[in-house]
C-alpha positions as a Python dict, from the first residue, in 0.01 Angstrom:
ca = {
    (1, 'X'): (0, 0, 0),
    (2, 'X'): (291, 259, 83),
    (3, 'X'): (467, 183, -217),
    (4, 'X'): (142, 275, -431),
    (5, 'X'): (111, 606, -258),
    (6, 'X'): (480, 679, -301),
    (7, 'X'): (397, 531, -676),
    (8, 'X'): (113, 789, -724),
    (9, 'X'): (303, 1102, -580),
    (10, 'X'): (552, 1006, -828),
    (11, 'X'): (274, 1055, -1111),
    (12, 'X'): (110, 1331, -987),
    (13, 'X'): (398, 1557, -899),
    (14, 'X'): (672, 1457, -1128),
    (15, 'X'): (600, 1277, -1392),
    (16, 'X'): (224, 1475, -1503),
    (17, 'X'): (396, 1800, -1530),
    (18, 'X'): (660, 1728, -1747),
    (19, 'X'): (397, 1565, -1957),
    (20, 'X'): (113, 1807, -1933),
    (21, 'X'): (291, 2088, -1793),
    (22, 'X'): (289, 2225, -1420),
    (23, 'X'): (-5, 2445, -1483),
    (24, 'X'): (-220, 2240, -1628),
    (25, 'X'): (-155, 2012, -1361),
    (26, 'X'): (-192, 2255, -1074),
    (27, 'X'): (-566, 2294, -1269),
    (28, 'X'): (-673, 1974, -1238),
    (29, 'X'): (-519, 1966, -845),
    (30, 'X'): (-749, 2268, -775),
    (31, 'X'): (-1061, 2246, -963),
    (32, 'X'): (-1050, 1867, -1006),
    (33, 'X'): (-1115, 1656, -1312),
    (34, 'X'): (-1327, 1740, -1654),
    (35, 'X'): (-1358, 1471, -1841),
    (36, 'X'): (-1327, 1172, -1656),
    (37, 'X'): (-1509, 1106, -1319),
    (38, 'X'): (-1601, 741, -1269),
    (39, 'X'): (-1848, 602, -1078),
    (40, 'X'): (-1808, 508, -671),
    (41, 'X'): (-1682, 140, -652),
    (42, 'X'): (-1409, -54, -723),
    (43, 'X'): (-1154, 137, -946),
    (44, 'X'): (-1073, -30, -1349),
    (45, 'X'): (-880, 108, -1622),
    (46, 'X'): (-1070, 84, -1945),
    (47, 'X'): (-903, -129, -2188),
    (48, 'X'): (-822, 120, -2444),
    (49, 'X'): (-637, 346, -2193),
    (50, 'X'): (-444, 44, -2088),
    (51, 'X'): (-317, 49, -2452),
    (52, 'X'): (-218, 375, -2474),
    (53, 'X'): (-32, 437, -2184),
    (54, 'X'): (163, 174, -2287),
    (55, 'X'): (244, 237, -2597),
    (56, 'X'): (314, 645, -2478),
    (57, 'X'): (512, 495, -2183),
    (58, 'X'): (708, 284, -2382),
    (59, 'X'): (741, 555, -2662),
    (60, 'X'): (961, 749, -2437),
    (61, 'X'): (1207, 487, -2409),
    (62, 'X'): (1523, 561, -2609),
    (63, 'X'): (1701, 263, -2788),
    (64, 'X'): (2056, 349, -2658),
    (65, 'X'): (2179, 516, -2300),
    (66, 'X'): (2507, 617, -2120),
    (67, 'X'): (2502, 430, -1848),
    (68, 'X'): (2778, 582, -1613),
    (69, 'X'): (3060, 833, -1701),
    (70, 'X'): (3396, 603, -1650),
    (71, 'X'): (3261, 235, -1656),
    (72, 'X'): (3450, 114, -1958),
    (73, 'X'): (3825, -36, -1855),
    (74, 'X'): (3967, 248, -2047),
    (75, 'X'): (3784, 494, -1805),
    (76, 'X'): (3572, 606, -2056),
    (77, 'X'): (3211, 648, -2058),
    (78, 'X'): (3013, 312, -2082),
    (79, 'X'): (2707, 349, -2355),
    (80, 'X'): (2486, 30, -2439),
    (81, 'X'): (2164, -28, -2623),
    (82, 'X'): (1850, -103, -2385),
    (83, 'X'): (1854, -466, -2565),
    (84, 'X'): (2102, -582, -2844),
    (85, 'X'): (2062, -944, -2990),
    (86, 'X'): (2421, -957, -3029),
    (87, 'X'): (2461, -976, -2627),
    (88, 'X'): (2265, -1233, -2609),
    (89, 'X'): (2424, -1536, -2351),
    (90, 'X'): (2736, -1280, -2261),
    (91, 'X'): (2861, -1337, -1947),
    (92, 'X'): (2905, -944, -1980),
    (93, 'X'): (2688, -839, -2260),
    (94, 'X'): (2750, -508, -2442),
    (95, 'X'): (2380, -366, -2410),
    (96, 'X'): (2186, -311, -2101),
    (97, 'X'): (1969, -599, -2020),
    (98, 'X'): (1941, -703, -1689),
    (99, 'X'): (2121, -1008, -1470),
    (100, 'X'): (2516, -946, -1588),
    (101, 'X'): (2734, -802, -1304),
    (102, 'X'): (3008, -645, -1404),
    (103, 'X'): (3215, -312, -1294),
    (104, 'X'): (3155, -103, -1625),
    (105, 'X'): (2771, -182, -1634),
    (106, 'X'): (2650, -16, -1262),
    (107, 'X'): (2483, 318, -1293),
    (108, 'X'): (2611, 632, -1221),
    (109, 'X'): (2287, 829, -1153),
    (110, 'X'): (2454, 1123, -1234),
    (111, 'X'): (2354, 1037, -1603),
    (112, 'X'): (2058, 1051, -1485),
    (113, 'X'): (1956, 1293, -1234),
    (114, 'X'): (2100, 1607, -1081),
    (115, 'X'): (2204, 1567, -788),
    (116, 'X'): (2302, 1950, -717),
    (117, 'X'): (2750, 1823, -649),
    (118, 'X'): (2828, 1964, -1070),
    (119, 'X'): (2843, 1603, -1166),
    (120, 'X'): (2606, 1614, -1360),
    (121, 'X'): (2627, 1470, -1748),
    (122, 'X'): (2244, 1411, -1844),
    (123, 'X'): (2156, 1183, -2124),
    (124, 'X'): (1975, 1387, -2345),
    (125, 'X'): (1807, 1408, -2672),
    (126, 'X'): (2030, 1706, -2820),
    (127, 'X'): (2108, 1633, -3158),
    (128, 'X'): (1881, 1334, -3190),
    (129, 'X'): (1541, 1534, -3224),
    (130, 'X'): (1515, 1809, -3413),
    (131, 'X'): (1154, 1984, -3388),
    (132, 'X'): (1017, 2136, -3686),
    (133, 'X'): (913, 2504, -3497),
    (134, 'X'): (607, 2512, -3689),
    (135, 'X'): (484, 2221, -3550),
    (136, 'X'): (174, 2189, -3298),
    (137, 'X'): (408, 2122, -2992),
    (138, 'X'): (608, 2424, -3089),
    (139, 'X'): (336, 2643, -3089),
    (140, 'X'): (204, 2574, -2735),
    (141, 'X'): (200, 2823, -2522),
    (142, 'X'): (506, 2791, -2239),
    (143, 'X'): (665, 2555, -2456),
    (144, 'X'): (1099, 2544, -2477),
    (145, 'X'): (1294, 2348, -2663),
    (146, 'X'): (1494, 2082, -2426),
    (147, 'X'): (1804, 2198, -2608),
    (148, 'X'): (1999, 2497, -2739),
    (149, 'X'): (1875, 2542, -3135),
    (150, 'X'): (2137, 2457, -3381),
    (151, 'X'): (2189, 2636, -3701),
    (152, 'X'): (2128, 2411, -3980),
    (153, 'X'): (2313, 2316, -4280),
    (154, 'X'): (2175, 2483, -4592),
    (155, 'X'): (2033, 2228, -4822),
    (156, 'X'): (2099, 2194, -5148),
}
């Protein structure tokens, strides 16, 4: 039970505004839901919801991540896929799948999170998406850019 209230905090306070935004979650915290208010009784998740939160969650997955800043032997930075077939029955498997222990794969949260000590080095999608600014999510009110703009090459 306390681990489903920690679980839910999580949601409400973290996660939901850096989907939705902090005011638009402060709105629903103060004047309560619009849409969706389900009857008294035992709580369900309709079926089609189910389906898209997973696919959203699992859209936000990336296919590669640093794991920690000086894991490799050489003391560089160790960087694995999430899952790569070729690391399949390693004893110490280039990607990041689960279940292999091994010096270079442990996580240095730093990567991460910031912690607030300037080690910070967050894995971030700079460079990998580019957002075309007239899109719908660049036209949204409060809206930034997670990265610095880059100019572009001209094309030709």
């Amino acid at each position: 039970m306390i681990a489903g209230r920690h679980y839910q905090w999580i949601i409400a306070h973290d996660f939901l505004p850096q989907i939705i935004g902090t005011a638009a979650t402060q709105d629903i915290f103060n004047n309560g839901r619009r849409y969706c208010r389900p009857e008294p009784g035992p709580a369900s998740i309709p079926v089609e919801f189910q389906g898209a939160a997973y696919r959203f969650g699992h859209s936000q997955v990336r296919p590669s991540y640093r794991a920690n800043l000086a894991g490799n032997p050489d003391g560089t930075a160790f960087f694995g896929f999430v899952f790569d077939p070729a690391g399949e029955g390693q004893a110490d498997p280039e990607d990041l799948r689960g279940g292999a222990r091994a010096q270079r794969r442990f996580i240095g949260w730093q990567t991460f999170f910031e912690f607030g000590d300037g080690q910070v080095r967050l894995n971030t999608f700079c460079g990998v998406l580019e957002l075309d600014p007239n899109s719908y999510l660049a036209a949204q009110p409060g809206w930034r850019p997670p990265c610095p703009a880059r100019p572009r090459a001209p094309s030709t």
